[in-house]
C-alpha positions in Angstrom: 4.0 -26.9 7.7 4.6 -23.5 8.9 7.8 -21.5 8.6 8.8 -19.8 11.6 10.5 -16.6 10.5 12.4 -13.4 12.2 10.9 -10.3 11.0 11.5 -6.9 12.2 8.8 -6.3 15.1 9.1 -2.8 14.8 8.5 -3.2 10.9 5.1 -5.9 11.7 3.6 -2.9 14.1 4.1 -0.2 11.8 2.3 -2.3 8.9 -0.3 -3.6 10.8 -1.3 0.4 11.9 -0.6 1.0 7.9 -3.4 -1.1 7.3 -6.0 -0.9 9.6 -6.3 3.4 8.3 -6.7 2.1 4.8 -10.5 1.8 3.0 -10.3 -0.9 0.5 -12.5 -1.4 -2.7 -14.4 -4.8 -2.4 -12.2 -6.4 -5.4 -9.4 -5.4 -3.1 -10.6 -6.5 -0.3 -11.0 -10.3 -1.7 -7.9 -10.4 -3.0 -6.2 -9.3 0.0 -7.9 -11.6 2.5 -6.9 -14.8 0.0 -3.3 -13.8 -0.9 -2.8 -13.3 2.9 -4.6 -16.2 4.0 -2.1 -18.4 1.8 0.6 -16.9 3.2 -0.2 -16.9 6.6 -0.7 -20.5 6.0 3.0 -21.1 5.0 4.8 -18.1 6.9 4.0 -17.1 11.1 3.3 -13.2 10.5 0.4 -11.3 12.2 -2.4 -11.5 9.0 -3.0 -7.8 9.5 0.6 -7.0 8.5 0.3 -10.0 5.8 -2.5 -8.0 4.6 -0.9 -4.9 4.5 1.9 -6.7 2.9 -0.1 -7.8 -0.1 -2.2 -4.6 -0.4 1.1 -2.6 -0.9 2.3 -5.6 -3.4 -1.2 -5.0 -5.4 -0.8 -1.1 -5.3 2.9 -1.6 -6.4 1.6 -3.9 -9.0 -1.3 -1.6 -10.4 1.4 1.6 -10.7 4.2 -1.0 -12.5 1.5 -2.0 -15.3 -0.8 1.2 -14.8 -3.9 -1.1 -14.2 -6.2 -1.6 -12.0 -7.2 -4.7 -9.8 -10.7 -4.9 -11.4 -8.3 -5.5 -14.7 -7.7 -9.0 -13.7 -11.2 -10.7 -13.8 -11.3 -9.9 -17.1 -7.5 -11.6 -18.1 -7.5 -14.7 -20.2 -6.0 -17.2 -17.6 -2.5 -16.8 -18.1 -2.3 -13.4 -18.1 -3.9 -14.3 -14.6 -1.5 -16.5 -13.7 1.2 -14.4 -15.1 0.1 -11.3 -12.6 -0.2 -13.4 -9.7 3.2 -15.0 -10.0 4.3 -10.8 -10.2 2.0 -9.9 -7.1 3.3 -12.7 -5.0 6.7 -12.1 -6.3 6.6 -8.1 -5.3 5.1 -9.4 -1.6 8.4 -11.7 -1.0 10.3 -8.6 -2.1 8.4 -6.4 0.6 8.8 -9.4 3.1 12.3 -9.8 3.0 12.5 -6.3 3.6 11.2 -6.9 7.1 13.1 -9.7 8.1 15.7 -9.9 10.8 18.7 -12.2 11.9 19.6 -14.6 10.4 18.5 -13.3 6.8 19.7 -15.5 4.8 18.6 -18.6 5.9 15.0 -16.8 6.3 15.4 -15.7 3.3 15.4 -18.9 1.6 13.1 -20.1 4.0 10.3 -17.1 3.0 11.4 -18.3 -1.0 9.9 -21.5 -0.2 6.9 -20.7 1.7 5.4 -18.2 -0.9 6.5 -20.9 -3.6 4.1 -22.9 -1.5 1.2 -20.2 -1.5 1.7 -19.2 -5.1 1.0 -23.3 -5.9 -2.0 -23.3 -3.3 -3.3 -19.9 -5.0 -3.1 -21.7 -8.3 -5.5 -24.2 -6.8 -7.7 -22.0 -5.7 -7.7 -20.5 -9.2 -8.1 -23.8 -11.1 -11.5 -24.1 -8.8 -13.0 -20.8 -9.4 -12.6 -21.3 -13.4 -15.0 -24.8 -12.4 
C-alpha cells in the first residue's frame, strides 16, 4: 500500500534540481538508492526528490555524529540499526517539511509509511548479514 501524500510541488522541484548537481561517493550512492527505494515504496514522491531527501538526511547525519557513511559498514549491528532508525528519522523530519494541506493527517500518515520502510530496511539488513 502506498500513501498518497500532499507535498509542496514547489519544494519536490527544487529538491529534485538539488540532487541531480550533486556527485556522490559510491557508499552514498548505495545507500541513497535503497533508503529511497523503501520509501518510495510506502510514500508517492518523485524518487529523485526521495533521493535528495535521504542524501540531505545522511549529510545531516554525518555532521550530527561527525562521521562518515563509510563509518557504518564497519558498526557492530546495533550501532547499525541504531543509525538507521536516526537517518530515517532525520528524512521524516525533512519530509514533513515539504508537506502541504492537510498536514496533520499527512503527517501521521508519512509516520507510518517510514515506520513501514524502516521495518522493510531492517529486512533488507537481516539478509545482507546472511
Amino acid at each position: 500500500m502506498t500513501y498518497a501524500l500532499n507535498f509542496n510541488k514547489e519544494e519536490i522541484s527544487s529538491r529534485q534540481i538539488d540532487y541531480a548537481r550533486v556527485n556522490f561517493k559510491p557508499e552514498q550512492q548505495k545507500l541513497i538508492k535503497i533508503i529511497s527505494n523503501l520509501v518510495c515504496e510506502q510514500i508517492k514522491i518523485p524518487e529523485l526528490a526521495m533521493r535528495c531527501v535521504t542524501w540531505y538526511a545522511l549529510s545531516d547525519w554525518q555532521k550530527i555524529k561527525d562521521k562518515q557513511i563509510g563509518e557504518i559498514a564497519n558498526m557492530e549491528i546495533s550501532e547499525k540499526l541504531t543509525t538507521f532508525k536516526e537517518i530515517f528519522n532525520i528524512g521524516k523530519v525533512r519530509l514533513k517539511e515539504m508537506l502541504s494541506y492537510p498536514k496533520e493527517q499527512s503527517e501521521l500518515l508519512l509516520d507510518i509509511a517510514i515506520e513501514r520502510a524502516f521495518k522493510y530496511y531492517l529486512q533488507h539488513l537481516h539478509k545482507m548479514q546472511r
